[in-house]
C-alpha positions, 0 to 999 in steps of 0.5 A: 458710200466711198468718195472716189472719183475718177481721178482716184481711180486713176492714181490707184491704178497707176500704182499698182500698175508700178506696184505689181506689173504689167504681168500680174496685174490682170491676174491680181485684179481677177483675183479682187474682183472674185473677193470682191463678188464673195464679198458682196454675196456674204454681205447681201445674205447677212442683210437677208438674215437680218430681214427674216429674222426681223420678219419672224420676231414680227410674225412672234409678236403678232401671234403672241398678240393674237393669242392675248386677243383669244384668251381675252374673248373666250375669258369675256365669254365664259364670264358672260355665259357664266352671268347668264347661266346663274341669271337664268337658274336664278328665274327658274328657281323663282318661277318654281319655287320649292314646296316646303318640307319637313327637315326630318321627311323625305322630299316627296318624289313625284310617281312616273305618269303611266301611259295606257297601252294601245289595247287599253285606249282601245278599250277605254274607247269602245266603254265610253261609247254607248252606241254599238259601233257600226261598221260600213262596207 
């Protein structure tokens, strides 16, 4: 940092041993070392501002960069689900093709498949069988 050696020191404290005096001099040199400390604390909270600061524009940048990557898969995704719905309705609608039918008509509306009651089965069996129905006991 500073080149100062021991002999710089030592002219240094000379003079201000001329300088101030053999009195003042403890309490002047109590009072740079405070400064000095002050000093020192301001500088290392400024370097560790710095470094959270450029840790958070990090962190900005990698979520920014993780929502591009979301955006991207759900837009691939959707794409793909998209292809695949229209490919499949395409299937389907050539394995069933539509029956043809008049403009002026109507299309035909298919009658709901009944399902005979419990009694009526019943029924419908006893009827089909010839044979008394024998019970065992």
């Amino acid at each position: 940092m500073f080149d100062i050696g021991f002999s710089e020191l030592l002219l240094i404290a000379v003079v201000a041993l001329i300088v101030i005096g053999p009195e003042r001099l403890p309490k002047v040199a109590r009072t740079l070392g405070h400064l000095f400390g002050r000093m020192q604390r301001y500088v290392n909270d400024v370097k560790a501002d710095i470094s959270r600061e450029l840790e958070l524009d990090e962190l900005r940048k990698m979520q920014s960069s993780m929502e591009d990557a979301a955006r991207s898969f759900q837009s691939s995704v959707s794409k793909e689900v998209s292809e695949t719905e229209s490919e499949f309705n395409r299937l389907a609608q050539a394995a069933h093709p539509a029956p043809d039918s008049h403009p002026d008509e109507p299309p035909a509306t298919p009658e709901p498949a009944t399902q005979p009651s419990p009694k009526q089965r019943e029924l419908a069996l006893d009827t089909s069988q010839q044979a008394p129905v024998q019970k065992q006991v």
